[in-house]
Phi, psi and omega in degrees: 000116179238146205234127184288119194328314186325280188314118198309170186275297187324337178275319161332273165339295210313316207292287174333290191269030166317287202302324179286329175307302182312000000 
């Protein structure tokens, strides 16, 4: 997964946890 440094970390986060959650 590569997330471009530009995208806040909080979106980062977000994502990841989408994924643990699913």
């Amino acid at each position: 997964m590569f997330v471009m440094p530009r995208i806040n970390s909080r979106k980062k986060a977000y994502l990841l946890l989408e994924l643990y959650v699913m």
